[in-house]
C-alpha positions in Angstrom: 129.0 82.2 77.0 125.5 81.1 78.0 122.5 83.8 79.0 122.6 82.7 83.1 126.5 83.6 83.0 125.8 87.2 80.9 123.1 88.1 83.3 125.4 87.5 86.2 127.8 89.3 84.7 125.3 92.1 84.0 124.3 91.8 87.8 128.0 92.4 89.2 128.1 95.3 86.5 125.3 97.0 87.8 126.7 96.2 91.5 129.8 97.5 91.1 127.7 101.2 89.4 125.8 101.2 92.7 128.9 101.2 94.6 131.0 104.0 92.3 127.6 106.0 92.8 127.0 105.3 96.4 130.9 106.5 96.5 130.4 109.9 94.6 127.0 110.6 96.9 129.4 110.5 99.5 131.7 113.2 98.2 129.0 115.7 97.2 128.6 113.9 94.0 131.6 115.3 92.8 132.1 112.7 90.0 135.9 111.6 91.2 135.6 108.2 90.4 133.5 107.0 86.8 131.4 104.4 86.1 133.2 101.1 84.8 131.9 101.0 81.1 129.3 98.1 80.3 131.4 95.5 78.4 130.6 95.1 74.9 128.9 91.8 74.9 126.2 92.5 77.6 125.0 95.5 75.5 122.1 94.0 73.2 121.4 91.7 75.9 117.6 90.6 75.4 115.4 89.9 78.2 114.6 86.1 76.5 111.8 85.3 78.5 109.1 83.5 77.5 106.1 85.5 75.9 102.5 84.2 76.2 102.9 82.4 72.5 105.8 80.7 73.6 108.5 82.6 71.6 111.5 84.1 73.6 110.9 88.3 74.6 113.0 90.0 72.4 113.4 93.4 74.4 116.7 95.0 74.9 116.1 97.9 77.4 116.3 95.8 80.4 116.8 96.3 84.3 119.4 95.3 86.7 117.6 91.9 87.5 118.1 90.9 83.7 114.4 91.1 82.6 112.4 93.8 80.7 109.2 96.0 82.6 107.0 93.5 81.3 108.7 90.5 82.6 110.3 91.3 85.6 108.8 88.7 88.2 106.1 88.6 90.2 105.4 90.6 93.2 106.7 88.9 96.5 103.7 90.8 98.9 104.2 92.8 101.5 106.9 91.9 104.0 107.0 93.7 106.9 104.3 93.6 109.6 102.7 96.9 108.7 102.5 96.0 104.7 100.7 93.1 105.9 98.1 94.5 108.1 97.8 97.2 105.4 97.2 94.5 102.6 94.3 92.1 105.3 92.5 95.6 105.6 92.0 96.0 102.0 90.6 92.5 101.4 87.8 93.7 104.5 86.7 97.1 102.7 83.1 97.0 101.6 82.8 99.2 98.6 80.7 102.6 98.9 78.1 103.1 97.6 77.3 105.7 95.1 74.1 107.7 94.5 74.1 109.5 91.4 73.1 113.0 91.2 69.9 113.8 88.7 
């Protein structure tokens, strides 16, 4: 089985989580219904992406997206209409100036 159809796989596993905990929030979070169990060959899963030397990442402790903290994509920006004025104010800030005490 390739690494694109494991990190799918690992996608729809963590999908189907959100939904049993989404499911339980709704009851109180009275655990009726469990958490499918993460099959057996998505647990060592590595993150595999390329490292600045050019060898594959070999991190294990990765996130729903199938990538490690230090390799999970690049930011997007802001998106809605208020991140985006937010983010042209901060380019316009002058920086204060300090006087130092003594």
């Amino acid at each position: 089985m390739s690494t694109l159809e494991q990190r799918k796989r690992l996608k729809a596993y963590y999908q189907e989580c959100k939904k049993v905990y989404a499911a339980n929030a709704e009851r109180g979070y009275r655990p009726a219904i469990s958490a499918p169990s993460m099959p057996e060959d998505l647990r060592d899963l590595q993150c595999s992406a390329k490292t600045r030397s050019g060898t594959p990442c070999k991190q294990k402790a990765i996130y729903a997206n199938g990538r490690c903290k230090w390799h999970g994509g690049r930011s997007t920006g802001p998106n809605t209409a208020e991140g985006k004025k937010h983010s042209a104010m901060n380019g316009n800030c002058p920086k204060k100036k300090r006087t130092h005490a003594g």
